[in-house]
C-alpha positions, -999 to +999 in steps of 0.1 A: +598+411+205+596+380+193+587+395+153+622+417+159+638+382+172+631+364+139+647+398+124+675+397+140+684+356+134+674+355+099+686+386+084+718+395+109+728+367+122+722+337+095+735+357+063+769+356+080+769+320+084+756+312+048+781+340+035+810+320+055+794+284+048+794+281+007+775+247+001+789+227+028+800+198+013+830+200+038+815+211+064+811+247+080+841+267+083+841+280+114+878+292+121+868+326+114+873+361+124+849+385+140+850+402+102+843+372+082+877+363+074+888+329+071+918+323+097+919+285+089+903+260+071+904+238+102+868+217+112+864+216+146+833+183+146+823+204+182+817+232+162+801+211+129+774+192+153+767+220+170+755+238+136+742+207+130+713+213+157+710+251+144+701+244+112+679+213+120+659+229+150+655+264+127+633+238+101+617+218+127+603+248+149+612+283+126+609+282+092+599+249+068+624+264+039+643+227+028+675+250+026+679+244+068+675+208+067+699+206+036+722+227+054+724+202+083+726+172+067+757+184+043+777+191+076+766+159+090+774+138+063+809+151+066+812+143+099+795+114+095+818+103+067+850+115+080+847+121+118+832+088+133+863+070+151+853+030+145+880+019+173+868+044+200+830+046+189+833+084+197+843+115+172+871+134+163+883+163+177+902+179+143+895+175+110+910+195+078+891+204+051+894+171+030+879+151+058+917+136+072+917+133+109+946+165+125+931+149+164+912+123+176+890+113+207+900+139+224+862+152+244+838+135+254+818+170+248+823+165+207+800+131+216+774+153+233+774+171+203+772+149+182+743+134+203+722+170+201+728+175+164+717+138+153+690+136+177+676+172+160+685+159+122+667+125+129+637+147+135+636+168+109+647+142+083+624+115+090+656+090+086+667+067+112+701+064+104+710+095+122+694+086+156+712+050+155+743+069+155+730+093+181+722+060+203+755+045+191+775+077+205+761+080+237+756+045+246+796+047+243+804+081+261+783+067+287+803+035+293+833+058+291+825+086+314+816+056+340+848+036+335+869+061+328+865+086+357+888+114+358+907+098+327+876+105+308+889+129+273+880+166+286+895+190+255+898+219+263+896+217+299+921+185+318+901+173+346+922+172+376+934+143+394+906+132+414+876+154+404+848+155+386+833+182+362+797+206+364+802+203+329+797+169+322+763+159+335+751+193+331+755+188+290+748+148+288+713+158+310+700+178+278+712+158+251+703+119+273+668+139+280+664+148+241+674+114+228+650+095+251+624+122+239+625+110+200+636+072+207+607+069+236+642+046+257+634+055+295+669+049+296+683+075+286+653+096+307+665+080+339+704+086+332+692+127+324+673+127+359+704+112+376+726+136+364+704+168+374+700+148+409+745+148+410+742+185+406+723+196+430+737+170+454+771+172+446+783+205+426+759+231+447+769+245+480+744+255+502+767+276+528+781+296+498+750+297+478+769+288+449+774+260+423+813+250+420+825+239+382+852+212+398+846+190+427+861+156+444+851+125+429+830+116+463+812+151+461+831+166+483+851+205+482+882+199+458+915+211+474+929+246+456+917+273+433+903+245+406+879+237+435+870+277+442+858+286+409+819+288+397+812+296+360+780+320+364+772+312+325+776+272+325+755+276+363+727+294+344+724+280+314+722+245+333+692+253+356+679+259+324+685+229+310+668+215+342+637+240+338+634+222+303+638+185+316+616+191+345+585+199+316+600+172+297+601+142+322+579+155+350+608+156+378+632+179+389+656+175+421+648+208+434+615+232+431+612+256+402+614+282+430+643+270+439+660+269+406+648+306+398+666+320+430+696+304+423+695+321+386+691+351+403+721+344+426+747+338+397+735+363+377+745+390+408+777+371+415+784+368+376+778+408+370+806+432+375+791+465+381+833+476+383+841+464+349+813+489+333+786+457+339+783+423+318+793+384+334+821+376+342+835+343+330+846+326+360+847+337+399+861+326+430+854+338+467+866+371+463+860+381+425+871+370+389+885+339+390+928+337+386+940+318+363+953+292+385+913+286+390+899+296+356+918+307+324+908+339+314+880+344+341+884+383+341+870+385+305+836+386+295+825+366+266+791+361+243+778+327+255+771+338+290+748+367+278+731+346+258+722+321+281+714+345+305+692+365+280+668+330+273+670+323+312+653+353+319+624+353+295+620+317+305+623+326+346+597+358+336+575+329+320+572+303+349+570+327+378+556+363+360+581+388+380+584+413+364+621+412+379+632+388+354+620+416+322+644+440+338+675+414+336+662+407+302+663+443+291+696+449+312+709+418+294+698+430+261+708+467+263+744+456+272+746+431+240+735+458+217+758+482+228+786+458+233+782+422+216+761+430+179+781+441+151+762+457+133+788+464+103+796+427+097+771+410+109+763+382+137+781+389+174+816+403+185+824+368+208+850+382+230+851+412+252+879+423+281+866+427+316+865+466+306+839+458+275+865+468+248+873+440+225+898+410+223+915+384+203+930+356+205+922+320+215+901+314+245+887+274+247+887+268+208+900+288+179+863+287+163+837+317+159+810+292+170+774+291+159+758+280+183+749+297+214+740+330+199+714+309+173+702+290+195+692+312+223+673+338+203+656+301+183+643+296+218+634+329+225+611+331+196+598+299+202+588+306+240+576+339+225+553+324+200+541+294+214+536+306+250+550+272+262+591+264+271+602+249+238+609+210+240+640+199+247+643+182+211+614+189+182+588+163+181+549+163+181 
């Protein structure tokens, strides 16, 4: 599996990045079509730091070519050179192709990013300028996202009046965890632990047997269908996260038990047997999410499924049930059929609830790599080293 992994990254999916990315001196175009073709030649920096970390993890941990690291540190010289807001200490949202700013500090998610990418580039280049600006980044997102409250910058998603977000500490948990791995800052190893700790205390409801995306600032249920709605893909893919921190730091909030049966629970609530199988995007109490709760919760996207498909080879590999090889070879046999495209290469991104495809806009214009790459890179590394991969590359 993990020889017809490597195949699959570096000869299907990576030739239709470096066919789309030319020499990256601006960046990676990522405004793209399923087919390759360029719809704009927008840069999105969540989309440039993201493939950022892609290239840099494939030559820490895959493949020693000087082509990867090359690759990353072209995109993050651009967004380096052109994306870094002085006034906000934060990045840009939008940028076009010359480097002018189209949108500012708009998410605090483009700072997480930006976080991942640098921490991964500092690695794999040896040069410390790219983890002072990883410091530099979050030390400000985190003074924001604790003064700021529900004011915090949340593109694509407003957060309500009053809430709070799963997503936030679910990605600032990896990325604080990864940068206090390289920079050896407990810091930034307590803030991770904290955040895994507000999760289970605050976002996870025991009497529904659920995690909730949106909840009251206190902790409490939010009022309305924001407050109803659990992402099975963003609940999975962040008790992985904590699977990965818990090896990293030594501490979890809750047992790996635990966090295996509630895998298990959102992948049963996320699948639609009715909609010819595959996750849904968002649910409520009674089924896919409406779009009062969740924008386009009925469709069934790529990330999910690629989450899912490293969660269950990493859930197989802590607890040996064999239960967790069938989701993986459920998983797989639905992406195959549904999700590879085989003609042009990489992943079709966007699917209806009845598997046939879609277009338009769902989150971000962007064909992004990021989810795709990095859930089969941690695959094969799982595979081959018989160990969950570190949260960031070091010795």
């Amino acid at each position: 599996m993990a020889r017809w992994l490597r195949e699959h990254l570096f000869d299907h999916i990576l030739p239709f990045w470096e066919k789309a990315g030319g020499n990256l001196e601006a960046g990676l175009p990522t405004c793209i079509a399923d087919d390759g073709t360029l719809l704009s030649s927008d840069r999105w920096l969540w989309s440039q730091w993201r493939a950022v970390w892609v290239f840099a993890r494939i030559y820490n941990s895959l493949d020693r070519d000087p082509k990867w690291l090359e690759r990353a540190r072209r995109v993050a010289a651009f967004s380096c050179q052109y994306g870094w807001l002085s006034e906000e200490k934060g990045w840009a949202l939008l940028l076009d192709e010359s480097g002018a700013v189209k949108r500012g500090y708009e998410s605090v998610y483009v700072d997480a990013f930006a976080v991942y990418g640098l921490t991964e580039l500092a690695v794999a280049s040896g040069e410390s300028v790219w983890l002072e600006r990883a410091r530099e980044t979050a030390d400000a997102a985190m003074r924001r996202c604790q003064q700021w409250g529900d004011r915090v910058p949340h593109f694509p998603y407003p957060i309500p009046p009053g809430a709070k977000p799963h997503g936030l500490p679910m990605i600032w948990s990896l990325k604080l965890a990864g940068l206090g791995q390289v920079t050896g800052e407990p810091l930034y190893a307590e803030m991770a632990q904290g955040m895994l700790a507000e999760i289970d205390r605050d976002f996870y409801r025991t009497e529904e047997d659920r995690l909730f995306e949106t909840v009251s600032r206190d902790g409490s249920r939010y009022p309305g269908a924001p407050g109803s709605v659990t992402v099975p893909g963003h609940a999975i893919e962040g008790m992985w996260f904590q699977r990965l921190v818990a090896h990293e730091l030594g501490d979890a909030p809750i047992s790996m038990a635990e966090t295996w049966r509630r895998v298990r629970r959102h992948l049963e609530l996320g699948w639609d047997p009715a909609g010819g199988g595959g996750l849904l995007l968002a649910v409520d109490g009674s089924g896919p999410a409406s779009t009062a709760g969740w924008a386009f919760g009925d469709t069934k996207l790529w990330w999910p499924h690629t989450e899912a498909l490293f969660a269950a080879l990493l859930g197989w590999h802590e607890t040996g049930e064999s239960s967790w090889l069938d989701w993986y070879e459920r998983m797989w046999g639905l992406c195959f059929e549904r999700y590879v495209d085989w003609e042009n290469g990489e992943w079709r991104q966007k699917l209806h609830r009845d598997l046939s495809p879609m277009t338009g806009t769902i989150a971000l214009p962007v064909k992004d790599p990021f989810h795709l790459p990095r859930s089969l890179i941690l695959q094969i590394e799982l595979l081959e080293n018989k160990t969950p991969p570190r949260v960031a590359t070091v010795s």
